[in-house]
C-alpha positions in Angstrom: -6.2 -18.5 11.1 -8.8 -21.8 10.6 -11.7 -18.9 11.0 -9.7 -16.7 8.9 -9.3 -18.7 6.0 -13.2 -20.3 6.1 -14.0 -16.4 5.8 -12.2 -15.3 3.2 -12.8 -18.3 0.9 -16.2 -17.8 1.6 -15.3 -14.0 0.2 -14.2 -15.2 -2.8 -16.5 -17.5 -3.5 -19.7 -14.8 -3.4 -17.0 -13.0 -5.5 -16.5 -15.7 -8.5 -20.5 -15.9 -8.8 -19.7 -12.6 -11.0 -16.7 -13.4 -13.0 -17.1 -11.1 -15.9 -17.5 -8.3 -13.5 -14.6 -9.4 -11.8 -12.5 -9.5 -15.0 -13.4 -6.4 -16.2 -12.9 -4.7 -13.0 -9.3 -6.0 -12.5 -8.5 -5.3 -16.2 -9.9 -1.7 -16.5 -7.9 -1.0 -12.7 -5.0 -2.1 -13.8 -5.6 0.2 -17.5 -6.3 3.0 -15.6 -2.7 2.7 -13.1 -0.8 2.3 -16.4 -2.3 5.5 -17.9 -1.0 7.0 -14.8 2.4 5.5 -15.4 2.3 6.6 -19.2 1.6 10.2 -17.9 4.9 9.8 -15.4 6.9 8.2 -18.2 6.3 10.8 -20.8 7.6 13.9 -18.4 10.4 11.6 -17.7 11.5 11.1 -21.6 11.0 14.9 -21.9 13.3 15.9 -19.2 15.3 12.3 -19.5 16.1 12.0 -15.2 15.3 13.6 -12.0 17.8 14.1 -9.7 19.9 11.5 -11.0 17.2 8.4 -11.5 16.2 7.6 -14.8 12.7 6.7 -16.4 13.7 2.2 -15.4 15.4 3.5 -11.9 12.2 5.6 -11.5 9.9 2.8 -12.8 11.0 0.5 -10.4 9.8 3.1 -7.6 6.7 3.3 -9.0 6.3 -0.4 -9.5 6.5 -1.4 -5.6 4.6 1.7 -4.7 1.9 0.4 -6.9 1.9 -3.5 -5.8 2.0 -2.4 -2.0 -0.7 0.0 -2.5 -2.5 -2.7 -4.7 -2.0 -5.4 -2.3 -3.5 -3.9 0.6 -6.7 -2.2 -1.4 -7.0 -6.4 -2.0 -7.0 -7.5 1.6 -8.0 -4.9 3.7 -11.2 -3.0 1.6 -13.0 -3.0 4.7 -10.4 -1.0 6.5 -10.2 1.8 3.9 -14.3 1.8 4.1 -14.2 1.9 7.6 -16.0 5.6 7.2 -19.1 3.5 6.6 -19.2 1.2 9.9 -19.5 4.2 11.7 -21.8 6.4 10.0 -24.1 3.4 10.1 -23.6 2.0 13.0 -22.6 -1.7 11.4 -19.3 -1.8 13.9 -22.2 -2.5 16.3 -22.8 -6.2 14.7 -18.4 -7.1 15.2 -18.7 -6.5 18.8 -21.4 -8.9 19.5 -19.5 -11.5 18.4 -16.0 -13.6 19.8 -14.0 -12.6 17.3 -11.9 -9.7 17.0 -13.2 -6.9 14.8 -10.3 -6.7 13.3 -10.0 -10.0 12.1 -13.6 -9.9 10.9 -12.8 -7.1 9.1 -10.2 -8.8 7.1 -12.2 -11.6 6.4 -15.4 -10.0 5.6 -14.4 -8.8 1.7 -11.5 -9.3 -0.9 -11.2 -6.9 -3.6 -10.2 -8.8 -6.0 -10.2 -6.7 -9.0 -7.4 -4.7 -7.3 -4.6 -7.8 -8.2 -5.3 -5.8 -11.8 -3.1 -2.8 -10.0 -0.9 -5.8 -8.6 -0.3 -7.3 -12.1 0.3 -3.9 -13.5 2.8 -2.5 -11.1 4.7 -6.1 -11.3 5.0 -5.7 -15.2 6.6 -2.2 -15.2 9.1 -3.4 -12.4 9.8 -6.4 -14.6 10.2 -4.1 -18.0 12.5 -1.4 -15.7 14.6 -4.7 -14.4 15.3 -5.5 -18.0 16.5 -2.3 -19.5 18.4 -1.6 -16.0 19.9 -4.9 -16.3 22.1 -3.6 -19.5 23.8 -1.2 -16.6 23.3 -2.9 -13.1 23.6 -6.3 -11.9 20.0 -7.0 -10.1 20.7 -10.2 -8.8 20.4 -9.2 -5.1 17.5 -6.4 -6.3 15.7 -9.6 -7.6 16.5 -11.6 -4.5 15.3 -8.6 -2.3 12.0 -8.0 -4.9 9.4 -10.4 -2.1 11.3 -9.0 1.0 10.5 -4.9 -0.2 6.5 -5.8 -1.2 5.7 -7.7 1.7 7.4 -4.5 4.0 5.3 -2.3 1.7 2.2 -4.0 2.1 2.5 -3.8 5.6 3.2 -0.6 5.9 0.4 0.6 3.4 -1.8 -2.1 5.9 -0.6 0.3 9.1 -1.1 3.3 7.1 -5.1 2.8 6.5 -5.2 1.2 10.1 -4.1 4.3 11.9 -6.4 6.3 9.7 -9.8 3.8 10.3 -8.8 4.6 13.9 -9.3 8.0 13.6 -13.0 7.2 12.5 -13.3 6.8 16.1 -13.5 10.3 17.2 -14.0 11.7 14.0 -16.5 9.2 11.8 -15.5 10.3 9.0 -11.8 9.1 7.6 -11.8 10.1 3.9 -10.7 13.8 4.0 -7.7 12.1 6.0 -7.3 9.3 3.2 -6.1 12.0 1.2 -3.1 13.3 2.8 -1.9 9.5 4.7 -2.2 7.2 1.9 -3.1 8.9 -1.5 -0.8 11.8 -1.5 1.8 10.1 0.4 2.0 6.8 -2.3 1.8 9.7 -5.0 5.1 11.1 -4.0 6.8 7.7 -3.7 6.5 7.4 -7.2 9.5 9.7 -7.2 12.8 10.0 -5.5 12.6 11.6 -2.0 15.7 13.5 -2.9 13.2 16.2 -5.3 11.2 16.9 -2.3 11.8 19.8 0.9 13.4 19.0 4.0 10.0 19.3 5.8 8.6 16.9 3.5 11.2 14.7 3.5 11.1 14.5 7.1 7.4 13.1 7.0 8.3 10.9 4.5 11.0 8.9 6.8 8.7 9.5 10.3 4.9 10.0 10.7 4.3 8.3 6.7 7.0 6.4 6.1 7.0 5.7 2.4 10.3 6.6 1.8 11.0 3.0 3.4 8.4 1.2 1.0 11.2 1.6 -1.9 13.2 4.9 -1.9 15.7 3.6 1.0 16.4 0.3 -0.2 16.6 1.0 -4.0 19.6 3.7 -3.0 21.8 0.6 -2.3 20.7 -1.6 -4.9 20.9 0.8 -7.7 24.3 2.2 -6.0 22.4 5.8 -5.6 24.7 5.3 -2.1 23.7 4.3 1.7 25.1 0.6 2.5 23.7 -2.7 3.2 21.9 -1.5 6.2 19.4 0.0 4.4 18.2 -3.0 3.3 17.4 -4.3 6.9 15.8 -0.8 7.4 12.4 -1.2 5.5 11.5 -4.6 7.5 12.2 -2.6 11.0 10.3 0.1 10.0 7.3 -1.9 9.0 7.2 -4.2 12.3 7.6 -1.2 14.0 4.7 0.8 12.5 2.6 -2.4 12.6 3.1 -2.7 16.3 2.6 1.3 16.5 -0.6 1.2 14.2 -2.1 -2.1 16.2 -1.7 -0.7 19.5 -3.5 2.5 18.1 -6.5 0.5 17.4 -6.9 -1.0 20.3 -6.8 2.2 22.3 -9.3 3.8 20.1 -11.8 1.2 19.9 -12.7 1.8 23.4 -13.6 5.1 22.3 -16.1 3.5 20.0 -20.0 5.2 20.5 -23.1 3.5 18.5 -25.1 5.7 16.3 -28.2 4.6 18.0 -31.3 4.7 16.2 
């Protein structure tokens, strides 16, 4: 964690020598997600609920979906660039040294002007949590707020891991980025409920984003389920941690150089 640390304040440093760009990136990211929102909200107010969740119930959805995503695009931008350690043969350079590639991996970059997409996704959860308050009591939703974006994080985290793995055999990972984290956070803007069975199904299995906020929001917006379902998220994202970890340990050994 020492090493860890020295590396990414070393990261943020190079980072801050730009601090107009740095502004300007986070505060244009974070314009651009709530555009996307605006769009969401406005077919919302047309059509007033879907499936039973309103434009704040729906909000909320959207709000953790977009902090977890943000949060990990933060950490980990070297993970969801993995494509290029391959193609170029600069995973040759983190197995020369004692450290795990992994952890140099995290350490290596922060993208900072992703807390914009952060900020963003907090403020609409905050503005849904205020008009839902009129109806609800959030009190435990509050409580349970740090608990649901740290699971999401980590599962978002998993998510790109078990895709950089894939980079392995294949190189190239951003045809797959696609349909395992852009697609997938898409549809858990919404309530699983609007989607088919077979899609549902993938949703609570193989890309379980249904756990990032659809699960535990049924109990805490009484949308049904019971307290369990609280408990559920956090399982699922030690689980697929564990799952995604031990993936990338057996493909590494599958690693081959470019060469020259």
């Amino acid at each position: 964690m020492k090493l860890y640390i020295k590396l990414v304040s070393a990261s943020i440093r190079s980072r801050m020598q730009y601090k107009m760009n740095f502004v300007f990136s986070m505060v244009s990211y974070g314009i651009v997600m709530m555009i996307d929102f605006l769009m969401l909200a406005a077919i919302l107010n047309r059509f007033n609920e879907v499936k039973g969740w309103n434009l704040y119930e729906v909000g909320i959805l959207y709000g953790i979906s977009s902090v977890s995503l943000s949060l990990y695009r933060t950490v980990a931008p070297e993970i969801h660039e993995f494509e290029k350690y391959m193609i170029e043969g600069e995973f040759d350079s983190l197995l020369i040294r004692p450290v795990s590639p992994l952890v140099l991996l995290l350490s290596k970059n922060l993208d900072l002007s992703r807390i914009g997409g952060a900020l963003q996704g907090m403020i609409i959860i905050a503005l849904s949590l205020y008009h839902i308050s009129h109806t609800h009591s959030i009190t435990m939703l509050l409580i349970y707020l740090p608990v649901i974006l740290v699971c999401g994080w980590i599962i978002s985290f998993s998510l790109a891991l078990v895709t950089a793995t894939i980079a392995f055999w294949t190189q190239r990972i951003k045809d797959f980025q696609t349909f395992t984290l852009y697609a997938p956070f898409n549809a858990a803007n919404y309530p699983m409920n609007i989607y088919p069975g077979w899609l549902k199904f993938i949703f609570f299995t193989v890309i379980p984003v249904a756990f990032i906020n659809y699960v535990p929001m049924l109990f805490l917006l009484n949308k049904g389920g019971s307290i369990y379902y609280l408990l559920l998220p956090v399982l699922v994202a030690l689980l697929f941690f564990y799952l995604a970890s031990a993936f990338w340990n057996f493909g590494i050994r599958f690693y081959h150089s470019t060469g020259t």
